[in-house]
C-alpha positions as CSV (number, residue, x, y, z in Angstrom):
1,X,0.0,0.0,0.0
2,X,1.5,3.0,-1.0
3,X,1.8,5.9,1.9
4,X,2.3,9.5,1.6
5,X,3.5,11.9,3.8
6,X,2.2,15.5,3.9
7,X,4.9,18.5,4.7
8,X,4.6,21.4,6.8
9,X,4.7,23.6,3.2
10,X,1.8,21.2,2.1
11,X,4.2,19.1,-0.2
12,X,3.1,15.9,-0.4
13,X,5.6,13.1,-1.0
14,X,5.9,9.3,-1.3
15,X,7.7,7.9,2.2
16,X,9.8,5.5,1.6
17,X,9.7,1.7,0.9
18,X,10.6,-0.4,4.4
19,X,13.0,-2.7,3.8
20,X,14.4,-5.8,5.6
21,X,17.9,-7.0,5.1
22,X,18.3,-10.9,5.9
23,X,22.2,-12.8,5.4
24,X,24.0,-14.0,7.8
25,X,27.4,-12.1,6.8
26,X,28.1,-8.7,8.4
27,X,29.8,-7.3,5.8
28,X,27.2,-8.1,3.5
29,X,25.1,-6.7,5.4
30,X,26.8,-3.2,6.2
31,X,27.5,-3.2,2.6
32,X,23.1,-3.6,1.7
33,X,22.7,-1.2,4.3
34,X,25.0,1.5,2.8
35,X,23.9,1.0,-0.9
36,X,20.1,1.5,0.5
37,X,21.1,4.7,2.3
38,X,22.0,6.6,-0.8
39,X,18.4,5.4,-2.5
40,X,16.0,8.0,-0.7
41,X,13.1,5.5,-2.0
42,X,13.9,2.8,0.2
43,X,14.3,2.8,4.5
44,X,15.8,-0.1,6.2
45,X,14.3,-0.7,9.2
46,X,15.8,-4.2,10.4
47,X,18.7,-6.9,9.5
48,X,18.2,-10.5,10.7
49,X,21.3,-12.7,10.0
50,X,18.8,-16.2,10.0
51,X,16.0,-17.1,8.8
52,X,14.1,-17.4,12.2
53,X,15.0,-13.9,13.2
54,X,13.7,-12.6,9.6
55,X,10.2,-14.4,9.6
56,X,9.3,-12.9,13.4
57,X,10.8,-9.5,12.6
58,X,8.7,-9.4,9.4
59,X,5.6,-10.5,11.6
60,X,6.2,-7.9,13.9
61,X,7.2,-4.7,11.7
62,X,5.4,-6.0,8.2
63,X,7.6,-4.3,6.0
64,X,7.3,-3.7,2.2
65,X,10.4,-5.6,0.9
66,X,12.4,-8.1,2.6
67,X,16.2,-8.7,0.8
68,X,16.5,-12.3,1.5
69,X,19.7,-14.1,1.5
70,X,18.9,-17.9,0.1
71,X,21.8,-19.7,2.0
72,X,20.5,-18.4,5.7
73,X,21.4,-21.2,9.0
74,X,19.0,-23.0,10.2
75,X,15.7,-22.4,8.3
76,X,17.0,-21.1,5.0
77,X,16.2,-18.4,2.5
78,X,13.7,-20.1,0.6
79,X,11.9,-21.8,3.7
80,X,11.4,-18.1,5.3
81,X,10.3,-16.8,2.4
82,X,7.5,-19.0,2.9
83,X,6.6,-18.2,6.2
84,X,6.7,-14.5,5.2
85,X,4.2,-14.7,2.1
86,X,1.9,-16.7,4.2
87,X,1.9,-14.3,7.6
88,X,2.7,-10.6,6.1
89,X,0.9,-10.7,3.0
90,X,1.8,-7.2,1.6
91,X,5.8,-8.2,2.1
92,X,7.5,-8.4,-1.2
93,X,10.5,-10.7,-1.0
94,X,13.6,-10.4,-3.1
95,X,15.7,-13.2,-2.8
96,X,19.8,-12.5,-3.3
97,X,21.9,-15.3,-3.9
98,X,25.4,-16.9,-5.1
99,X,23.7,-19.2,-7.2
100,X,22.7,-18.9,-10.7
101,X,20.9,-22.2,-11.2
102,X,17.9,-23.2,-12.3
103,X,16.7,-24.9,-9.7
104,X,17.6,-22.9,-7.1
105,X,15.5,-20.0,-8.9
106,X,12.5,-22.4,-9.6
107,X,12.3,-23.4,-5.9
108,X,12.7,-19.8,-4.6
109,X,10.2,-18.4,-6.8
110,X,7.8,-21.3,-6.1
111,X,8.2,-20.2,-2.3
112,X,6.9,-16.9,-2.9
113,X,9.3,-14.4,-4.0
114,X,8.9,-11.9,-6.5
115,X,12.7,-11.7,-8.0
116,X,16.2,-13.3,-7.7
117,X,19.2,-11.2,-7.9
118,X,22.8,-12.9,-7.9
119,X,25.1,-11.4,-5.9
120,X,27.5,-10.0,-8.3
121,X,24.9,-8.3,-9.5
122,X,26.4,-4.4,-9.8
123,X,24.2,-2.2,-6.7
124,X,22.1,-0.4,-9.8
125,X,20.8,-3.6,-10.9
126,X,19.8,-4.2,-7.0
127,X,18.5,-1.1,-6.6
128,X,16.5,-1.4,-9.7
129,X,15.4,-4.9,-8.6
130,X,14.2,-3.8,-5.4
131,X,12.1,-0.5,-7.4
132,X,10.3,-3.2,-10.0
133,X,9.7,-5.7,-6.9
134,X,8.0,-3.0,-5.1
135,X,6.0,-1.6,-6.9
136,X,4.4,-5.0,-7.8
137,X,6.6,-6.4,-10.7
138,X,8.8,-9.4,-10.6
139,X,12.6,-9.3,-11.3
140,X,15.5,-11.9,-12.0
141,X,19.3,-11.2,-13.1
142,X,19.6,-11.2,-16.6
143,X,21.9,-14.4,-16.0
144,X,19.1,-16.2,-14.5
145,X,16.6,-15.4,-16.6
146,X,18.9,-16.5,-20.0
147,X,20.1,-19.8,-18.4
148,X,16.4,-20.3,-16.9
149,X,15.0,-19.0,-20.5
150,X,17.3,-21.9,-22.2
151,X,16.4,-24.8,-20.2
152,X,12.8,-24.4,-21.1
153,X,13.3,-24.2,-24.7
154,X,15.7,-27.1,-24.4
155,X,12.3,-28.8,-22.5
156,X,14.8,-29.8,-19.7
157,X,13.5,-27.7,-16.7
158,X,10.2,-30.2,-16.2
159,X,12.5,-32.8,-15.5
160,X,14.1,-30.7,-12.0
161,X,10.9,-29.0,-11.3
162,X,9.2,-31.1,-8.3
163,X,12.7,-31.9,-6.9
164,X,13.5,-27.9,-7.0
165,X,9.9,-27.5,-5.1
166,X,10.5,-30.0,-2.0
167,X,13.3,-28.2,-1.4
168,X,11.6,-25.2,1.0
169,X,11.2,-28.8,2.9
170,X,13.1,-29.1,6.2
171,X,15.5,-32.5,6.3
172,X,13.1,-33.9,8.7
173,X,10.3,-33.1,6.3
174,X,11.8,-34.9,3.6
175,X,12.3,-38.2,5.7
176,X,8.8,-38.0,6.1
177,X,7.6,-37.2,3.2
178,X,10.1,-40.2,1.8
179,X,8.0,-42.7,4.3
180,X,4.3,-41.0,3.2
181,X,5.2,-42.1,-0.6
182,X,6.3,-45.8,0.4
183,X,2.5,-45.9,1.6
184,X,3.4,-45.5,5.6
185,X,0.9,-44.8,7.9
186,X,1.0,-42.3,10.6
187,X,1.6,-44.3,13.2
188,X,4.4,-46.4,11.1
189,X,5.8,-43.1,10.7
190,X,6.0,-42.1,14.2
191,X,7.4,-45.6,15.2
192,X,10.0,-45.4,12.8
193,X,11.0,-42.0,13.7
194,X,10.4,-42.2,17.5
195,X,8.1,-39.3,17.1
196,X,4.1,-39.0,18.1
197,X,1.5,-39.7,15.3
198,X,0.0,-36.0,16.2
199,X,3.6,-34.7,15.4
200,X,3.6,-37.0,12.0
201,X,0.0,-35.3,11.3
202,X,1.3,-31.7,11.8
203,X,4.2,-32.5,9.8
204,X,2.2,-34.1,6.6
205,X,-0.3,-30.8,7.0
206,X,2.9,-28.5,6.6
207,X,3.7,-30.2,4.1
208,X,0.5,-29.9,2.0
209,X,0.8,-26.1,2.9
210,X,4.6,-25.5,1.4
211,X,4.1,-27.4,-1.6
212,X,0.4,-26.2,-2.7
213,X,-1.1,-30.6,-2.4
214,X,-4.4,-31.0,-0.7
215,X,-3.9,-34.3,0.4
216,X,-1.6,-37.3,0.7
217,X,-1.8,-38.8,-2.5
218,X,-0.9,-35.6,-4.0
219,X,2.2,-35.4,-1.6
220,X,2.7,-39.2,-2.9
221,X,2.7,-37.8,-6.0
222,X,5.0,-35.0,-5.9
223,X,7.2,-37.6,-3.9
224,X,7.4,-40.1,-6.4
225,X,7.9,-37.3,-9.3
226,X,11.0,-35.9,-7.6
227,X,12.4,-39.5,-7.2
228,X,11.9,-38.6,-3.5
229,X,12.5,-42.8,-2.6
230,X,16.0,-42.6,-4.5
231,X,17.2,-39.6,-2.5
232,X,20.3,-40.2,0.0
233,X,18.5,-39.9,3.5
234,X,19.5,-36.6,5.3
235,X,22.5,-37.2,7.9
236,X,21.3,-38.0,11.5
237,X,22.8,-34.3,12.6
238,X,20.3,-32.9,10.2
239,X,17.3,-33.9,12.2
240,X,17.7,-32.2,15.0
């Protein structure tokens, strides 16, 4: 929603765009921070250096853009993204990553975000990402958007694309997800996992939320598409 701010000689001007900067490198950070301050459009009002800390401070201060870093600890870029379309609707994320590929674009954008800049992106192209995101266009680095423009017309990308979407999926997600689509029931689930078929429920509900299904034989499906069952299992440390 756009707001304006009247002046004391009755000039009436745009205030600027909020923004929230999420990576967990300080001097990445101090450097977003710096570029911002010379844009007058654009007002950072927070920094969060994980993904946890950016989903409650966009909850609590619902700001228009949120610069997302994709490689965040603990629940990562594309996982907060998420939570952030779902709870603070008018949020506009712009993810900001080292990687160029495919996938990695597919799965943010299928999270929610509105554009995907690469981080050696120049600060104009940045800025100018930020400007078309907020004021409700979508943007990606002219990198991404050839290599992602050249894997469709090779009719390549439909191969990765339901892999690419499971993964806003935590690790322990995934290893129940893998169970779901070799036709486990809850409470084999929770047996297997030492966990309690109520925490197996609320796991297979976030799932259907994250990945758009409305029930489990459309996670099954999904599953099976991404060749889910051939996957490596997540390392024990990963399940926390």
């Amino acid at each position: 929603m756009v707001r304006w701010q009247v002046h004391r000689d009755n000039r009436v001007t745009r205030m600027p765009y909020t923004v929230l900067l999420a990576d967990d490198h300080r001097l990445l950070l101090d450097g977003l921070r710096t570029i911002l301050e010379h844009a007058p459009d654009f007002q950072v009002v927070a920094e969060a250096e994980n993904g946890h800390e950016a989903v409650q401070s966009c909850k609590q201060l619902q700001p228009d853009l949120v610069v997302m870093d994709i490689g965040l600890p603990g629940m990562n870029g594309v996982e907060a993204t998420v939570e952030i379309t779902r709870h603070c609707v008018n949020t506009k994320v712009l993810i900001l990553s080292m990687h160029d590929d495919e996938n990695a674009v597919v799965s943010a954008l299928r999270s929610g975000a509105r554009g995907y800049v690469v981080k050696r992106a120049s600060s104009s192209d940045l800025i100018n990402a930020l400007r078309t995101v907020a004021r409700g266009g979508s943007y990606l680095s002219p990198q991404v958007s050839e290599r992602l423009l050249h894997r469709i017309q090779c009719g390549d990308l439909e191969v990765h694309r339901d892999r690419a979407s499971l993964e806003v999926l935590s690790p322990r997600e995934l290893q129940v997800l893998r169970l779901v689509a070799e036709g486990k029931t809850s409470k084999d689930i929770a047996v297997l996992l030492d966990l309690g078929v109520q925490t197996v429920r609320t796991y297979r509900k976030t799932m259907m939320k994250k990945l758009g299904v409305n029930n489990v034989a459309g996670l099954t499906q999904m599953a099976l598409s991404a060749g889910l069952t051939n996957w490596n299992k997540p390392d024990a440390d990963s399940l926390g």
